[in-house]
N, C-alpha and C positions, 0 to 999 in steps of 0.2 A: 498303640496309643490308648484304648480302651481301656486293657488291661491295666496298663501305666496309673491310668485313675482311676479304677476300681482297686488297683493295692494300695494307692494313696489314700482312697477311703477309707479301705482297710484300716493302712495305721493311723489313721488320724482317730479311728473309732477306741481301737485298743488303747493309743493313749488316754484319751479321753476317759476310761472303761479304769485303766492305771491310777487316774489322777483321782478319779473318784473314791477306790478302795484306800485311798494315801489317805485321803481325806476322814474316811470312815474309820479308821484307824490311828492316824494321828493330828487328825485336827487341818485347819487350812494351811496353821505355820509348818506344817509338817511336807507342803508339798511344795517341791518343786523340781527343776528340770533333773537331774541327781536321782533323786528317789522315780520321777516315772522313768527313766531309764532302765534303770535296775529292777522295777515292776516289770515293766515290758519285755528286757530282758534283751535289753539293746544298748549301744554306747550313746551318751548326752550327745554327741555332735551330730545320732541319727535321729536326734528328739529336735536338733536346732533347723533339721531339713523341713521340721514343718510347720515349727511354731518360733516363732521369735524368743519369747519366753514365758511366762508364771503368768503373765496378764493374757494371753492366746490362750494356753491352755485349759483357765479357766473360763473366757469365752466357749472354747469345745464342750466343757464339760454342763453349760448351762444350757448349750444345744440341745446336746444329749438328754437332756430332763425334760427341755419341752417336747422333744420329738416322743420319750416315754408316755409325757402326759396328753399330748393327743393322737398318740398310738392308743390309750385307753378310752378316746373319748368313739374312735372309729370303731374301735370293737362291740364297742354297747350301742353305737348308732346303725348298725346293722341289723340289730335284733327286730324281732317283730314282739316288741314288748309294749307297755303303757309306757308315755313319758316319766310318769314317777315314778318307774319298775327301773327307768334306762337310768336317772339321777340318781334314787341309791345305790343303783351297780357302782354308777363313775366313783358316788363318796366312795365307796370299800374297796374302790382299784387305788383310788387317789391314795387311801389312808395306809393301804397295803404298800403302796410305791414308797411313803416316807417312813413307814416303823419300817420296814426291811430295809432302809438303809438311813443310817441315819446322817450320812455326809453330804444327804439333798439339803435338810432345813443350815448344816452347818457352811453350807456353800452358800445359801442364799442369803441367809441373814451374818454374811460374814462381813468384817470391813472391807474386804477384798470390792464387796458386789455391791451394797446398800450405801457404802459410804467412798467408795470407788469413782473412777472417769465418769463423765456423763454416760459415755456408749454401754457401760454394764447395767445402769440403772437403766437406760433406755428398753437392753436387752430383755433385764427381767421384768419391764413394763412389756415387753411385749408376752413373756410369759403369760404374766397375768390377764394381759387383754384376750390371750388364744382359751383361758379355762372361762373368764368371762362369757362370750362370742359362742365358748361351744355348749354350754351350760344353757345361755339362753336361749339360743336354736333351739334347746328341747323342750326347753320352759313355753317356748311361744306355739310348738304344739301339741304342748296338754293346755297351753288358752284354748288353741282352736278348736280342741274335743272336747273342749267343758268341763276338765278336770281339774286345772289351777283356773286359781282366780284371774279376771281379767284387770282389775281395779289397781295393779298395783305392773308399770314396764316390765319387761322381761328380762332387764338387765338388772334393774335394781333387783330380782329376786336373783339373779346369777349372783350376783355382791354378796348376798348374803349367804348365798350355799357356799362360796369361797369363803367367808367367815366364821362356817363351822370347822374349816382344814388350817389357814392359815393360825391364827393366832394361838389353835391348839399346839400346831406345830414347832413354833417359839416355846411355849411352855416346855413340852416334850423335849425338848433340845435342852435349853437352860436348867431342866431337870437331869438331866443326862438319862436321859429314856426312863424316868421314874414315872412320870407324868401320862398313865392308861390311855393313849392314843387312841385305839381300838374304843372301847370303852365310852371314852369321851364322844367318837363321831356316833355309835349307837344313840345315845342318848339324845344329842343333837338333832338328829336324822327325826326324833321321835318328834321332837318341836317344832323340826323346820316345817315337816308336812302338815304336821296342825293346823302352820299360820298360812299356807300357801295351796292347799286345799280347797274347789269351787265347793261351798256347801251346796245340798242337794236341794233343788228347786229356787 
């Protein structure tokens, strides 16, 4: 029985893993049960064993990006670094995550998800809420060491360091990857900290 649902994991990952390269390649109109199939490398009717259709799988595949996205927030939350050392890590993992693929910003901001059922918006509100929640956990202990400022919540400054990913991101995307992603959150990064900075004394 274990095994039974760790193979089930299994493919539910690789499609997922399918449907995202579909995407990064030929757009969201480009995916569906047909193509991960043939990505996977299996018949549609063993794609119909685990997902219903086009709307499940792209549920899996929005999974899949949060569990990336705080898979990078645990990694840097381990470290024995300053809070501001941990947050620009996250921006250059976050920024890393979306220029290396770029079927994250076309999944997210696609009609499929933004303009989709209530439960995908809901979904990717929760996205959002988990970079919010883990941004500001770190934000609220460099208040407590005295290295961000105290004067402004922890979450309103989470808002804003998600403000240096997101809206670049759309650019980036609508550019068709013209738009210096890299480049952009550098510069960024150089602002954010200026404004979120405890001055000294």
């Amino acid at each position: 029985m274990v095994k039974k649902r760790f193979e089930t994991a299994v493919r539910h990952d690789q499609i997922a893993e399918a449907a995202l390269d579909i995407v990064r390649s030929d757009g969201i109109k480009g995916l569906n049960v047909a193509a991960v199939a043939k990505k996977v490398g299996i018949v549609p009717s063993a794609v119909y064993r685990h997902f219903k259709n086009k709307s499940e799988i792209v549920t899996a595949v929005l999974k899949l990006i949060q569990t990336r996205l705080n898979q990078n927030y645990r990694d840097v939350i381990q470290r024995d670094l300053e809070p501001i050392e941990k947050l620009n890590i996250i921006l250059s993992k976050h920024v890393e995550l979306i220029a290396g693929n770029n079927a994250i910003p076309r999944i997210i901001f696609s009609e499929e998800v933004i303009g989709g059922m209530p439960e995908k918006q809901q979904q990717l509100y929760g996205i959002i809420r988990d970079v919010i929640n883990n941004v500001a956990s770190i934000v609220a202990e460099g208040q407590e060491k005295g290295s961000i400022r105290k004067d402004m919540p922890a979450e309103n400054i989470a808002v804003s360091f998600l403000g240096m990913i997101q809206p670049a991101a759309m650019i980036w995307n609508l550019s068709d990857c013209e738009f210096d992603l890299v480049q952009h959150s550098k510069n960024a990064w150089m602002l954010f900290v200026d404004a979120i900075q405890q001055e000294p004394g």
